[in-house]
py3Dmol code that shows the C-alpha trace and the ligand (Angstrom):
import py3Dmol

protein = """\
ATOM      1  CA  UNK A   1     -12.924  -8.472  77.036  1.00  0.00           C
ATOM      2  CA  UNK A   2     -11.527  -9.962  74.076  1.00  0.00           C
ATOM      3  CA  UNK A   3     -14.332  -9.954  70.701  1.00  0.00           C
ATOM      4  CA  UNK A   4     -13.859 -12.074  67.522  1.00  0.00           C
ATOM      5  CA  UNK A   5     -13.943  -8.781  65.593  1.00  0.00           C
ATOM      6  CA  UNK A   6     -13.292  -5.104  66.242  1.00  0.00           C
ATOM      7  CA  UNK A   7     -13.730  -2.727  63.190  1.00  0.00           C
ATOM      8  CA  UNK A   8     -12.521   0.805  63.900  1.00  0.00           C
ATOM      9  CA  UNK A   9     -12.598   3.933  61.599  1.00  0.00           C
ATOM     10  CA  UNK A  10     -12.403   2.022  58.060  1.00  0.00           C
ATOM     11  CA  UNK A  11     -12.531   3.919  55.283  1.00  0.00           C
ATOM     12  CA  UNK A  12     -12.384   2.339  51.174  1.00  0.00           C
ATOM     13  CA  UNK A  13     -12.076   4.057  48.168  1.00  0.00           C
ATOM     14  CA  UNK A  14     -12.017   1.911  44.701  1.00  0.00           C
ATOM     15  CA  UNK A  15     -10.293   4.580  41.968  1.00  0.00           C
ATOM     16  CA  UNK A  16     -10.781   7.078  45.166  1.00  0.00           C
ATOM     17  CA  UNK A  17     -14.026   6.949  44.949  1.00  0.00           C
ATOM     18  CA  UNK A  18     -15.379   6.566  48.511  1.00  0.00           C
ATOM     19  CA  UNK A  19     -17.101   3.287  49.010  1.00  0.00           C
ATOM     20  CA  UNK A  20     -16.975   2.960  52.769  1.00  0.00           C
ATOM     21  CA  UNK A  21     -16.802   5.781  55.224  1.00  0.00           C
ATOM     22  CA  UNK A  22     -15.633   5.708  58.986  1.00  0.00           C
ATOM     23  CA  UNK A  23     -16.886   2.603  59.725  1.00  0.00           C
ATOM     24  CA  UNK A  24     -16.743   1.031  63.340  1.00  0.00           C
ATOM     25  CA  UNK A  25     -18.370  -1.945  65.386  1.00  0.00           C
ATOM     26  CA  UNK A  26     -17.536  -4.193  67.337  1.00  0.00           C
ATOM     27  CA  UNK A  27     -19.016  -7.837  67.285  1.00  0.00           C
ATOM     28  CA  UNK A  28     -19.811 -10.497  69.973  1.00  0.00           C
ATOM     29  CA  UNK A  29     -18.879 -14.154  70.456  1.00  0.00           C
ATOM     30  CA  UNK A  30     -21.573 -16.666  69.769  1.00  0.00           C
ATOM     31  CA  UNK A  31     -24.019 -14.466  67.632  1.00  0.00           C
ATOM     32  CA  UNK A  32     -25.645 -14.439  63.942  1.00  0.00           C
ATOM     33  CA  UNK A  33     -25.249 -10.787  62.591  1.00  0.00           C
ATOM     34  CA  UNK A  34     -26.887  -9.792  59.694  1.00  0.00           C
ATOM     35  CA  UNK A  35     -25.093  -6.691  57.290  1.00  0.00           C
ATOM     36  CA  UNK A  36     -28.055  -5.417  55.624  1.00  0.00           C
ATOM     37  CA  UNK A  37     -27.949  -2.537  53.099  1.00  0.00           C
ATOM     38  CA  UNK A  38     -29.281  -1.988  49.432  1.00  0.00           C
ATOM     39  CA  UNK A  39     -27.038  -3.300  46.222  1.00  0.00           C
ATOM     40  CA  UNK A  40     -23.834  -1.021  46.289  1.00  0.00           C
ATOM     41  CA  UNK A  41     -23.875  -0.041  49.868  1.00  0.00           C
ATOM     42  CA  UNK A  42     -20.234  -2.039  50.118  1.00  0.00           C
ATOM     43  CA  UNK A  43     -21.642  -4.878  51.994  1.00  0.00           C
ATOM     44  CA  UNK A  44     -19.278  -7.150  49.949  1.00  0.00           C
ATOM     45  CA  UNK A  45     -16.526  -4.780  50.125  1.00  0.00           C
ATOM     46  CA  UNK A  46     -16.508  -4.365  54.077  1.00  0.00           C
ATOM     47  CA  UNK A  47     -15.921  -8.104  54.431  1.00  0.00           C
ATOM     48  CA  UNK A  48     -13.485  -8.503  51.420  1.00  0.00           C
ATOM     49  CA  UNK A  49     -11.698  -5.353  53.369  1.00  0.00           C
ATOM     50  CA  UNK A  50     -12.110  -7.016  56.817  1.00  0.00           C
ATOM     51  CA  UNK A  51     -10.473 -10.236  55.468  1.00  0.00           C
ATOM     52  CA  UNK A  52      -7.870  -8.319  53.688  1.00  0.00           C
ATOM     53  CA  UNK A  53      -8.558  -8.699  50.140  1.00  0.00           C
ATOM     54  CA  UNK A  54      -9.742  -5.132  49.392  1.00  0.00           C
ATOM     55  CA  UNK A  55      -7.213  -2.543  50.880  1.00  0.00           C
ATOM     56  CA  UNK A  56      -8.420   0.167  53.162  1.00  0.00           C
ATOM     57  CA  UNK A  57      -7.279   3.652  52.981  1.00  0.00           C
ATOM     58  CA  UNK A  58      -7.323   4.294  56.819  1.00  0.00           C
ATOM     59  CA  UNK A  59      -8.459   1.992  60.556  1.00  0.00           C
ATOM     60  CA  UNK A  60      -8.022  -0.918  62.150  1.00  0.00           C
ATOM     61  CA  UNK A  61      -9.182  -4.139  62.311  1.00  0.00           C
ATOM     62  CA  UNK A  62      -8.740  -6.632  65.253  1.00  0.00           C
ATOM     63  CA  UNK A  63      -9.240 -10.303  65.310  1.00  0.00           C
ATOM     64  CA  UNK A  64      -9.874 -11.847  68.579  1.00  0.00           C
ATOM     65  CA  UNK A  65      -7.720  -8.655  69.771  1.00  0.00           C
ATOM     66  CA  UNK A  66      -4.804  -9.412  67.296  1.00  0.00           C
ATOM     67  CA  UNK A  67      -4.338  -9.781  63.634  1.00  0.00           C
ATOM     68  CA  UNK A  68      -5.822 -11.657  60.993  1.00  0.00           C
ATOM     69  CA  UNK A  69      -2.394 -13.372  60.024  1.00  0.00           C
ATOM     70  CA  UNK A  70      -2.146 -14.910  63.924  1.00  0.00           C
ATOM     71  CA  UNK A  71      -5.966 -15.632  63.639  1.00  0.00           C
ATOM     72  CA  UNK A  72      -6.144 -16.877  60.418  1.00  0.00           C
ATOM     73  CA  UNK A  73      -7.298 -20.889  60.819  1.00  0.00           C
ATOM     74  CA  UNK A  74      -9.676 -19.367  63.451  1.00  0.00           C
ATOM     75  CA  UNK A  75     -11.406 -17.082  60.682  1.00  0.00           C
ATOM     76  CA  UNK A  76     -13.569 -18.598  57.617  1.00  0.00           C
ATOM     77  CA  UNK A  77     -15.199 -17.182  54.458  1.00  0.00           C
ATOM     78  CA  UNK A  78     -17.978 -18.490  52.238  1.00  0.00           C
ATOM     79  CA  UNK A  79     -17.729 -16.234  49.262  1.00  0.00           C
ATOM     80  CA  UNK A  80     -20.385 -14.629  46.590  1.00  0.00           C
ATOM     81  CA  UNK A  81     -21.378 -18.106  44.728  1.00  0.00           C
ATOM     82  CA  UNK A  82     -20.988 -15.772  41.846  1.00  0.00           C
ATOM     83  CA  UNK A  83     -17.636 -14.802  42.072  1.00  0.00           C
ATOM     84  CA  UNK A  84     -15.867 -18.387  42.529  1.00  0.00           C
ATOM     85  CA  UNK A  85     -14.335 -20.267  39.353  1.00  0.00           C
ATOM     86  CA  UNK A  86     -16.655 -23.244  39.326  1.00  0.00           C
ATOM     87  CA  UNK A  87     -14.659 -24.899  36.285  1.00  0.00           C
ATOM     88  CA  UNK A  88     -11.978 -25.343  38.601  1.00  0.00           C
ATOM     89  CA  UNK A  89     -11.375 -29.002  37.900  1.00  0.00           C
ATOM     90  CA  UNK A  90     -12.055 -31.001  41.641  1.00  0.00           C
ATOM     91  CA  UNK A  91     -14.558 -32.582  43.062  1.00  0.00           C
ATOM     92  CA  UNK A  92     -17.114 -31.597  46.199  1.00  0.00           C
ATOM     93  CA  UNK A  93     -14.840 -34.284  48.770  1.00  0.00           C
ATOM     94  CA  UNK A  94     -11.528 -31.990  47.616  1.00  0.00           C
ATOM     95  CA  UNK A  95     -13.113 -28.826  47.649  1.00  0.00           C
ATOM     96  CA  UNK A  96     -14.150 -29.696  51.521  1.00  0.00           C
ATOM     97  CA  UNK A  97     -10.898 -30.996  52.293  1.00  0.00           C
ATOM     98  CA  UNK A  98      -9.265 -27.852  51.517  1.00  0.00           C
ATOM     99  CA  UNK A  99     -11.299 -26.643  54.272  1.00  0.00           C
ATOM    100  CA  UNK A 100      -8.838 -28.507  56.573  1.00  0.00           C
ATOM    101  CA  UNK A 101      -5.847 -27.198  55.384  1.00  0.00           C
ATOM    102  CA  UNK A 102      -4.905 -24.579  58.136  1.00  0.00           C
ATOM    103  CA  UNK A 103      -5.018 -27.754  60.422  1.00  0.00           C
ATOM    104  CA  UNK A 104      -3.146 -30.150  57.973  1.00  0.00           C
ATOM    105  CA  UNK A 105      -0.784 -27.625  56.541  1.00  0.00           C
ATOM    106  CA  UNK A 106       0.012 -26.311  52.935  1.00  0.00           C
ATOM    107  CA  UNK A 107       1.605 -28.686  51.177  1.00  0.00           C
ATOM    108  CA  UNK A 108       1.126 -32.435  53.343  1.00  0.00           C
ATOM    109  CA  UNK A 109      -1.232 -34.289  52.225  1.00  0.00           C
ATOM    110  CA  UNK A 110      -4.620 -34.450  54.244  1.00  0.00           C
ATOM    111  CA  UNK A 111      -4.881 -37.458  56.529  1.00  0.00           C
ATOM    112  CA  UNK A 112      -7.628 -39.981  57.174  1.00  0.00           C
ATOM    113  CA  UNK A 113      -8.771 -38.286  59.606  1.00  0.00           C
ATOM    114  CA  UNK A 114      -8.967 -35.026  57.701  1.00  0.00           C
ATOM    115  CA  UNK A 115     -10.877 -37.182  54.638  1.00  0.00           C
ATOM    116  CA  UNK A 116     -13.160 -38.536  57.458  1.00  0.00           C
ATOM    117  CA  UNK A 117     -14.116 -35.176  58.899  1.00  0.00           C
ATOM    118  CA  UNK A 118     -14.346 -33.671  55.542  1.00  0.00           C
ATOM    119  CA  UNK A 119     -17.077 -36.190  54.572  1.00  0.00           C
ATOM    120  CA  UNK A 120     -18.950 -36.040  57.966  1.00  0.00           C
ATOM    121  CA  UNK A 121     -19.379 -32.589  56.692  1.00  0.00           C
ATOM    122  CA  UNK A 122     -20.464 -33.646  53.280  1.00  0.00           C
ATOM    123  CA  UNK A 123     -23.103 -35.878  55.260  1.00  0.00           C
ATOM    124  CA  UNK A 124     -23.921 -32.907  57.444  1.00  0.00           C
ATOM    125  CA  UNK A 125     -25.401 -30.421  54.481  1.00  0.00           C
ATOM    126  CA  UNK A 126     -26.598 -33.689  52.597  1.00  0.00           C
ATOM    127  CA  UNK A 127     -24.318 -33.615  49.993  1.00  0.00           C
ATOM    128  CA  UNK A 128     -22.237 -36.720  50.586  1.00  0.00           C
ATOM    129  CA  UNK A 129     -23.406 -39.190  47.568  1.00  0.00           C
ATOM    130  CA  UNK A 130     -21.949 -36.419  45.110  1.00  0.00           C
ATOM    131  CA  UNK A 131     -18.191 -36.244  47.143  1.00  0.00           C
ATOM    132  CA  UNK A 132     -16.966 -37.726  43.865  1.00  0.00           C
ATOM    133  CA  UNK A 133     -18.909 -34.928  41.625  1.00  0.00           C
ATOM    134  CA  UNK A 134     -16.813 -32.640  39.958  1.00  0.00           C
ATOM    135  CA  UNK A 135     -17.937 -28.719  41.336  1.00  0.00           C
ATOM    136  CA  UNK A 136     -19.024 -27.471  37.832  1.00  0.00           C
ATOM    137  CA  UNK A 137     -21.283 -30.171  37.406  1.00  0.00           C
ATOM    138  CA  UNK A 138     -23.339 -29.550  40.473  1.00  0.00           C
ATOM    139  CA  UNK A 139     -26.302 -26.773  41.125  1.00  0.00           C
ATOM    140  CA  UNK A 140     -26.043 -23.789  42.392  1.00  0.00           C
ATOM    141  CA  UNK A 141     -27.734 -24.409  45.920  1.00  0.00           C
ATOM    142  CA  UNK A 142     -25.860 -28.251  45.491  1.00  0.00           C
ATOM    143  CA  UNK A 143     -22.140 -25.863  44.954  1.00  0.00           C
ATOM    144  CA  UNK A 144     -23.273 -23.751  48.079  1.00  0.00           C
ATOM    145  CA  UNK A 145     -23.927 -26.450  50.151  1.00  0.00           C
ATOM    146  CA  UNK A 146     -20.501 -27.980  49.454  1.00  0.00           C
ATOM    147  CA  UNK A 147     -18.653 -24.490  50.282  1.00  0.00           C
ATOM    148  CA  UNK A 148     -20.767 -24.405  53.606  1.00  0.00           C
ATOM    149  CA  UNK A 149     -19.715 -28.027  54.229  1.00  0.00           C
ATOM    150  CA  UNK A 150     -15.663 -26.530  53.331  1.00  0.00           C
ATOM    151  CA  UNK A 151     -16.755 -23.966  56.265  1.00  0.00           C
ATOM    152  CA  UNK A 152     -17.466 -26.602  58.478  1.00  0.00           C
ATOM    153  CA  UNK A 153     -14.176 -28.866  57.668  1.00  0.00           C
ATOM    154  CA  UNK A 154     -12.309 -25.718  58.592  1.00  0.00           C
ATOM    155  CA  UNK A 155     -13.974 -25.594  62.135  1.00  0.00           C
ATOM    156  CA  UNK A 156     -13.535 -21.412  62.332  1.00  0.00           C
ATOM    157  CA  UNK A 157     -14.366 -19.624  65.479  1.00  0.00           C
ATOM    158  CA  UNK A 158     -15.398 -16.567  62.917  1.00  0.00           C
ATOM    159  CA  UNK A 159     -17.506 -16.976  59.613  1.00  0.00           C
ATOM    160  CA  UNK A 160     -18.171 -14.355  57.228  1.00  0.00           C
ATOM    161  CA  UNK A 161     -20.569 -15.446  54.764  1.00  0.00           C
ATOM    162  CA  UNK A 162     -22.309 -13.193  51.305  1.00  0.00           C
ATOM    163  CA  UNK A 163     -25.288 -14.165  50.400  1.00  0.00           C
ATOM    164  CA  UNK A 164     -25.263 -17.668  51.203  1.00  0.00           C
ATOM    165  CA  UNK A 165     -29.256 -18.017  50.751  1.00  0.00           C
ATOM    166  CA  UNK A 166     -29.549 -16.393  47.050  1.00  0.00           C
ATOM    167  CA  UNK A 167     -30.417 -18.809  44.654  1.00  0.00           C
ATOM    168  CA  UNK A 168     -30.912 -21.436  46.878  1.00  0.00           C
ATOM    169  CA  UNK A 169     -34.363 -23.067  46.594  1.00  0.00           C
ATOM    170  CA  UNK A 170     -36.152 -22.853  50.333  1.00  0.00           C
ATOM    171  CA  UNK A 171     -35.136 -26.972  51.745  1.00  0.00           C
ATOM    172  CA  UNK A 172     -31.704 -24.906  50.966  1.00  0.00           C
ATOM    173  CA  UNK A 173     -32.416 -22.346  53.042  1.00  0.00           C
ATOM    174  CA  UNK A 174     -33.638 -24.254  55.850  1.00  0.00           C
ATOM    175  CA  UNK A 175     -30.563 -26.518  55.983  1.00  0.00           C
ATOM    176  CA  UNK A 176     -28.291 -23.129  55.856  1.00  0.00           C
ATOM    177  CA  UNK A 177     -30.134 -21.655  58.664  1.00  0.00           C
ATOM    178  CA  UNK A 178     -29.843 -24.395  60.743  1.00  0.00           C
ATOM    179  CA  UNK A 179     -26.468 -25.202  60.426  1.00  0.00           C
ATOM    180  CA  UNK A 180     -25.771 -21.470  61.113  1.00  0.00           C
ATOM    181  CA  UNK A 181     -27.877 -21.811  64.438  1.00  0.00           C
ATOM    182  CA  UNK A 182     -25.303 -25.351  65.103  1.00  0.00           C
ATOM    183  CA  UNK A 183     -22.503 -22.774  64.494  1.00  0.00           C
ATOM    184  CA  UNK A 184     -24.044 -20.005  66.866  1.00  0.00           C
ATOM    185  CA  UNK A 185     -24.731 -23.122  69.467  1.00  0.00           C
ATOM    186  CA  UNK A 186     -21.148 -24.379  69.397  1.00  0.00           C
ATOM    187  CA  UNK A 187     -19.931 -20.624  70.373  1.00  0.00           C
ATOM    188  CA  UNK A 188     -19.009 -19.477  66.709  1.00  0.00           C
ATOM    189  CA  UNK A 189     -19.489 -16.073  65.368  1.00  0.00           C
ATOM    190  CA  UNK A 190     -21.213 -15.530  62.045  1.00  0.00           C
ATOM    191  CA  UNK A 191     -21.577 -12.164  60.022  1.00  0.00           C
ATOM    192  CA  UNK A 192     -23.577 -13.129  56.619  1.00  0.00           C
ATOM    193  CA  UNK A 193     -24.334 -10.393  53.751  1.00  0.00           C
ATOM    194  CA  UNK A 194     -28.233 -10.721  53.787  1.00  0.00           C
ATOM    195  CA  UNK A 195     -30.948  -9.569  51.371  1.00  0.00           C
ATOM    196  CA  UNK A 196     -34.320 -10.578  52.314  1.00  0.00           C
ATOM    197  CA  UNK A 197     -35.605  -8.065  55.223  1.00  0.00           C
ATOM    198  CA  UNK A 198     -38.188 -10.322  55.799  1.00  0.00           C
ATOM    199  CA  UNK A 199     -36.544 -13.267  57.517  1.00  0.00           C
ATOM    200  CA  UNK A 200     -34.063 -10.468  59.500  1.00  0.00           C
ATOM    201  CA  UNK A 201     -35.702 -10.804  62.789  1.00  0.00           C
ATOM    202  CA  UNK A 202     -35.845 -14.610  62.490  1.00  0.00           C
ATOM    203  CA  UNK A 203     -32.049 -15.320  61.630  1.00  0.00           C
ATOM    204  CA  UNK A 204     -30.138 -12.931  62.762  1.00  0.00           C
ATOM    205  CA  UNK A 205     -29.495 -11.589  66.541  1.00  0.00           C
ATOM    206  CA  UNK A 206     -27.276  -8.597  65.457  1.00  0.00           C
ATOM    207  CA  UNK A 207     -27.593  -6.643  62.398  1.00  0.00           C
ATOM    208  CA  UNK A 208     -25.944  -3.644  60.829  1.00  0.00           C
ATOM    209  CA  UNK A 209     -27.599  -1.816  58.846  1.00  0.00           C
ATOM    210  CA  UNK A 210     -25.157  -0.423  56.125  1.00  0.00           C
ATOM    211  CA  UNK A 211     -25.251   2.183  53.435  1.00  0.00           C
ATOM    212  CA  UNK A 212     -21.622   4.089  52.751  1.00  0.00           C
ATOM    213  CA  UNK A 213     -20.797   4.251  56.315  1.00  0.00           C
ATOM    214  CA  UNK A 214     -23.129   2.836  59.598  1.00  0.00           C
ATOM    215  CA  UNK A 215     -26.678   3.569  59.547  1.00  0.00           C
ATOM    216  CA  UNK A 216     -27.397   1.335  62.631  1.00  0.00           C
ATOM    217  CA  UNK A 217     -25.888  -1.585  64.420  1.00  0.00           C
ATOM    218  CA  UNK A 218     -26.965  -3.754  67.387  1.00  0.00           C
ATOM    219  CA  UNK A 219     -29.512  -6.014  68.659  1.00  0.00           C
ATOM    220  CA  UNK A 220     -32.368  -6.479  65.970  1.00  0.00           C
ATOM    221  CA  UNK A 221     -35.127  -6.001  68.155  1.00  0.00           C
ATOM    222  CA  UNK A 222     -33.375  -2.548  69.295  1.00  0.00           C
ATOM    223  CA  UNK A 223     -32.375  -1.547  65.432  1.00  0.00           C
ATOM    224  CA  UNK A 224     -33.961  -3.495  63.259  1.00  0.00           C
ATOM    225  CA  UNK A 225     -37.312  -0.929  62.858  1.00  0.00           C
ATOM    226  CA  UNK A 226     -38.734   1.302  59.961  1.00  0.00           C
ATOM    227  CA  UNK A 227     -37.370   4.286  60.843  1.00  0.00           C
ATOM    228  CA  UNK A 228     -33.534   2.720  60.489  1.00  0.00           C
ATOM    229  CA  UNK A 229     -34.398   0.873  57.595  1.00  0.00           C
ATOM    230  CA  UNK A 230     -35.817   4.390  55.841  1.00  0.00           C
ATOM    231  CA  UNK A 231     -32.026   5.854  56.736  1.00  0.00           C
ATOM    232  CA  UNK A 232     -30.828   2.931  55.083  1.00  0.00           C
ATOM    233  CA  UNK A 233     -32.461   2.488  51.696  1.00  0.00           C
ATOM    234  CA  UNK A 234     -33.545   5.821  51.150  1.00  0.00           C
ATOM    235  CA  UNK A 235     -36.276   6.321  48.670  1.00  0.00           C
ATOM    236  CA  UNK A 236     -35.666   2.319  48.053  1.00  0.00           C
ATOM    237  CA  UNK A 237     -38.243   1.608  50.646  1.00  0.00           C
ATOM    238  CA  UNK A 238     -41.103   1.583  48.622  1.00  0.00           C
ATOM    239  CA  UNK A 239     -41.531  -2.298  48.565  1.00  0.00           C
ATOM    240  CA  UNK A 240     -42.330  -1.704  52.271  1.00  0.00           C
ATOM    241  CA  UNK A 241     -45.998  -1.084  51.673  1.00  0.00           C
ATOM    242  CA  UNK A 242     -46.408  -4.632  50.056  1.00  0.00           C
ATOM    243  CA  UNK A 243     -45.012  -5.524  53.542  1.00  0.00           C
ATOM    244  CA  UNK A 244     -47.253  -4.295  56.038  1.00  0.00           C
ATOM    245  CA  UNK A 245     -46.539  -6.295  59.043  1.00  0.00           C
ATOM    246  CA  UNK A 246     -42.613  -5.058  58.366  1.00  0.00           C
ATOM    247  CA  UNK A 247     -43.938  -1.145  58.362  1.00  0.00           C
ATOM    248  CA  UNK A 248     -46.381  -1.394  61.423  1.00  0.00           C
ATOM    249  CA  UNK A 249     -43.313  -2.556  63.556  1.00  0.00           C
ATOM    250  CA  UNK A 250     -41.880   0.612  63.292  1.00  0.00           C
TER     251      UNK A 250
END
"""
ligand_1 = """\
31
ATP
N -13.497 -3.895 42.285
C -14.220 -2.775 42.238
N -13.775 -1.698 41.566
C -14.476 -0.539 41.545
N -15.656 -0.365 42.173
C -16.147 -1.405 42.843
C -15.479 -2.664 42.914
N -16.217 -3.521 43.667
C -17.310 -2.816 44.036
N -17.282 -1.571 43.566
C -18.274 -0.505 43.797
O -18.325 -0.279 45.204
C -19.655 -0.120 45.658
C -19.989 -1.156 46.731
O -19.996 -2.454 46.127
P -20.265 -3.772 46.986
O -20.144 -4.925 46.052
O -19.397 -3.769 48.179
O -21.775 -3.539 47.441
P -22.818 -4.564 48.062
O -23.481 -3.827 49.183
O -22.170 -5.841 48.396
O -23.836 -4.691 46.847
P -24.838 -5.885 46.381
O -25.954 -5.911 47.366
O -25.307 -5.387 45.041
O -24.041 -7.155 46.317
C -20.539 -0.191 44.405
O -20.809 1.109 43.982
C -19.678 -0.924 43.409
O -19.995 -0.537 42.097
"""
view = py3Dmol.view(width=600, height=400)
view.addModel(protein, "pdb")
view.setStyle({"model": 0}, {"cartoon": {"style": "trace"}})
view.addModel(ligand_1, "xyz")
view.setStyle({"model": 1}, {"stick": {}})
view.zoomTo()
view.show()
């Protein structure tokens, strides 16, 4: 069988410093999977390395059992909202638009049709009266909304998304959430860099619980407990007891 990803043995180092260890799993089609982990466990870097913009010192990766070049307009990526250049002078239609350029190609211009889908998708995250607004005059949530509708224009089979909910005010939330469960519906895959361990078992069906190298990985309700999120955050756990009904799941 054929999955959208396979991750085998990766190992990072930034300066050799190891950063991720060994790390394998293998995802399904048509599932939301969570990477969970405390700040510095390379959440970030294992999709920046998966997509090829961090290089690995040693593994594989597989896309759809071949490689990311030949899968390429089948593969998306919302980035960090932090680490995009939101002076870049366009507007929310163009940034969406470039969403459709693995189907229009580099260099033609998009077509009508292309335009037209790209402000469906504008209309879809409720962002279509600012398709004229230039990106560094919108919100933050507004600015993630537009790279989710870019996401959408781009019609991926696989999504890797970091942190899409931070700083996005909870009708923000909602609309991500649901759009990711359209995605899941329509047979996409979606791996998203999540925070919040208390909507986990609500979003995600898959998580991997990540710290260095693999603490756990598989259905939440089969790995998503106490005892796997102690191996995970270590001595980081203490907000646990301000989260009962999290700790008596165990
Ligand atoms: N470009 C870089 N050069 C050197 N070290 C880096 C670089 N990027 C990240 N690191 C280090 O690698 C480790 C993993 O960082 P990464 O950003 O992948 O973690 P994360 O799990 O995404 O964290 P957070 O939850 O804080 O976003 C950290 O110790 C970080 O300081």
């Amino acid at each position: 069988m054929v999955h959208p990803l396979s991750v085998e043995n990766i190992t990072v180092a930034y300066h050799k410093k190891p950063v991720l260890h060994e790390v394998s799993f293998t995802v399904p089609e048509g599932k939301l999977i969570g990477i969970i982990g405390p700040n510095g466990a390379g959440k970030s870097t294992l999709i920046k390395t998966i997509l090829g913009l961090v290089p690995k010192a040693s593994g594989t990766i597989e896309f759809f059992g071949s490689t990311y070049k030949k899968q390429i307009k089948r593969i998306g990526y919302v980035p960090q909202r932090g680490t995009v250049d939101w002076d870049f002078p366009t507007n929310a239609l163009d940034v969406v638009t470039m969403g459709r350029y693995g189907h229009i190609g580099w260099m033609k211009r998009p077509k009508k049709e292309d335009i037209e889908i790209a402000k469906a998708c504008l209309q879809k995250v409720g962002m279509l009266e600012y398709a004229d607004r230039q990106i560094s005059q919108l919100s933050g949530g507004q600015q993630q909304r537009v790279f989710l509708a870019r996401a959408l224009a781009q019609d991926a089979d696989l999504y890797f998304m970091d942190e899409p909910f931070v700083g996005v005010d909870a009708a923000t939330e909602k609309a991500i959430i649901t759009l990711l469960n359209e995605l899941k519906e329509r047979g996409k895959t979606v791996l998203v860099v999540h925070h919040d361990l208390q909507t986990v078992k609500e979003y995600f069906d898959w998580v991997l619980l990540l710290n260095m190298r693999v603490i756990a990985y598989g259905k939440t309700e089969e790995v998503f407990n106490l005892d796997n999120l102690q191996k995970t955050y270590g001595g980081k756990l203490a907000f646990l007891k301000e989260r009962p009904a999290l700790a008596r799941e165990k």
